[in-house]
C-alpha positions in Angstrom: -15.3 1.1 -3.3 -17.0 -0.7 -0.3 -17.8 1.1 2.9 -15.5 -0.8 4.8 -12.8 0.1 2.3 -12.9 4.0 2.1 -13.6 3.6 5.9 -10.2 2.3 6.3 -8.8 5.1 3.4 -10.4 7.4 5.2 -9.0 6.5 8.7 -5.4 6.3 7.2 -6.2 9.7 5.7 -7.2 11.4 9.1 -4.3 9.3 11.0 -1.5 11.0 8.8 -2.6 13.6 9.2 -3.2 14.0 13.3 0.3 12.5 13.3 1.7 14.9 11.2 0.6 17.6 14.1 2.7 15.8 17.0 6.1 16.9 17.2 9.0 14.8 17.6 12.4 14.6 17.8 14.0 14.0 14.9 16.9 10.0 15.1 19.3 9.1 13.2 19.2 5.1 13.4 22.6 3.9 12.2 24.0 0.1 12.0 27.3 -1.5 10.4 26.5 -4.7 8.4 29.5 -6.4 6.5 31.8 -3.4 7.0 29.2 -1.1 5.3 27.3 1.9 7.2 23.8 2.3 7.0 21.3 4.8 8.5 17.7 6.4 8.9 15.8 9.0 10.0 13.1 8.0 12.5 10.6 10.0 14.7 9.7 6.7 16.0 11.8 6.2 18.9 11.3 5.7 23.0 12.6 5.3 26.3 11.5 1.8 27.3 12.3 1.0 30.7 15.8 2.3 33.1 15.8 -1.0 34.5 18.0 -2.3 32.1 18.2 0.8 30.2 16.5 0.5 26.9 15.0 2.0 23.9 12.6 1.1 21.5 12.7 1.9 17.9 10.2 1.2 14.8 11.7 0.1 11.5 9.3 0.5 8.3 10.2 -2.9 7.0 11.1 -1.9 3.5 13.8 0.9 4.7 17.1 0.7 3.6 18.2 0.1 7.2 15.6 -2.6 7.9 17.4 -6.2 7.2 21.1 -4.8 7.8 19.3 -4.1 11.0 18.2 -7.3 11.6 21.2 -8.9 10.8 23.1 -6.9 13.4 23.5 -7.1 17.3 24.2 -3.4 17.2 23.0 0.0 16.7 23.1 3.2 17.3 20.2 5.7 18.2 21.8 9.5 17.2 19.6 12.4 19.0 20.1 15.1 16.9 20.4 18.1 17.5 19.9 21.7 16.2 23.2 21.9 14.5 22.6 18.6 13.2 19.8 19.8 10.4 22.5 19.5 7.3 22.8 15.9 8.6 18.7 15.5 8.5 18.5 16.6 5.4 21.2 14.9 3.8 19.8 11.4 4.9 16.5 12.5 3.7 17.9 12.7 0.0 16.5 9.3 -2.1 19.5 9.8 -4.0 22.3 10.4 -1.1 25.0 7.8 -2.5 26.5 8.0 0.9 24.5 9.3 3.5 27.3 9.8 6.0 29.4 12.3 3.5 27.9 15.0 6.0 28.3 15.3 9.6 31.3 14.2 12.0 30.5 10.3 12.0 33.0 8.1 14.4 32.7 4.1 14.1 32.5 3.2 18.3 31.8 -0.2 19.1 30.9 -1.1 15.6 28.6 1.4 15.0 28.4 4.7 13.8 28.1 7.9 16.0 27.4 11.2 15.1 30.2 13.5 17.2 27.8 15.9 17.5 24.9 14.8 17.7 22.6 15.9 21.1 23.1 12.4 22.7 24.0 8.9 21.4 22.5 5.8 22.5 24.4 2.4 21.5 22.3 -0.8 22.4 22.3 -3.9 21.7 19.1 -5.8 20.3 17.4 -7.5 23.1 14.4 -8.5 20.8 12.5 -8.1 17.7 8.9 -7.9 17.0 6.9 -7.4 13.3 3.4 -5.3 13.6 1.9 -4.0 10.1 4.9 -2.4 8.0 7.3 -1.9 11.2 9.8 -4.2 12.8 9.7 -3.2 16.5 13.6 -3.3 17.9 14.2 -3.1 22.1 17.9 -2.3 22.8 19.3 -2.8 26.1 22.0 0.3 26.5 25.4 -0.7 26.3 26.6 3.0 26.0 25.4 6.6 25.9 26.6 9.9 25.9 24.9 13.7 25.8 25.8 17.4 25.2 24.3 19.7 27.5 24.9 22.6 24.9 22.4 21.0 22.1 18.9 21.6 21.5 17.0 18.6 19.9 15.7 18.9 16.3 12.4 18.8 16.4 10.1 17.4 13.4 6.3 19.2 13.5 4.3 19.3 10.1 6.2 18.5 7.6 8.9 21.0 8.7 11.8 21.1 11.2 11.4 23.4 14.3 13.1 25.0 17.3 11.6 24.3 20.6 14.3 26.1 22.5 12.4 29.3 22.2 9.7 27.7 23.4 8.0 30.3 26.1 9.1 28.8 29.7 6.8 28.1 31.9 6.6 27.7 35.8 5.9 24.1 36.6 7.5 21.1 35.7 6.4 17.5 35.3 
């Protein structure tokens, strides 16, 4: 193996694992392509900008979600929330013949929702962008909602956590 080469392993090596040490809230990406629901799990998600409203989500390109994505002018971005892990770990089964068997999913404006989940986000793709394995989606906000009694699930190494017992503290940013 050249230098350059386990260089590069070794950099993806240290990467994954620094990244496995941020927490992050744990999305449920959903879509409806040709009448048929599909959905992810992401950590990969941000507020983009308020003015227009807008998120922006990474895609690994060879997800199930990827190309109904693409196809689409519509999806949904599901906060979820504490109450929500069944639904996590459901959609993290590789065998999950329908991922939306669990959890109270409503179709709204052509995509699905989670009832429950912390807050919803519905956009509409505004543009598209390929960088290494991701497709980088921006969606403009066509409709959101929240629940003020929810605490987000959060992801941080390898394992779900709750942040809500988090010790307070006296400033805020």
């Amino acid at each position: 193996m050249s230098d350059s080469a386990q260089n590069r392993d070794e950099l993806l090596a240290a990467y994954r694992d620094a990244m496995r040490h941020v927490a992050a809230t744990v999305y449920a990406v959903t879509t409806m392509h040709e009448g048929v629901r599909f959905g992810i799990l992401a950590t990969a998600v941000s507020s983009l900008s308020f003015d227009p409203p807008s998120l922006l989500v990474c895609i690994n390109r060879t997800s199930s979600l990827h190309d109904p994505l693409f196809a689409q002018k519509t999806f949904c971005v599901n906060v979820l929330g504490l109450g929500n892990r069944d639904v996590a770990e459901h959609f993290m089964k590789p065998d999950a013949a329908d991922r939306f068997s669990v959890g109270d999913w409503e179709d709204t404006d052509g995509v699905p929702v989670l009832a429950s989940a912390q807050s919803s986000f519905i956009c509409r793709t505004a543009h598209r962008h390929e960088f290494g394995t991701h497709s980088i989606f921006i969606g403009e906000l066509l409709a959101a909602k929240h629940r003020q009694d929810a605490a987000p699930l959060t992801y941080f190494d390898r394992h779900y956590i709750d942040i809500s017992e988090a010790p307070q503290r006296d400033h805020q940013i």
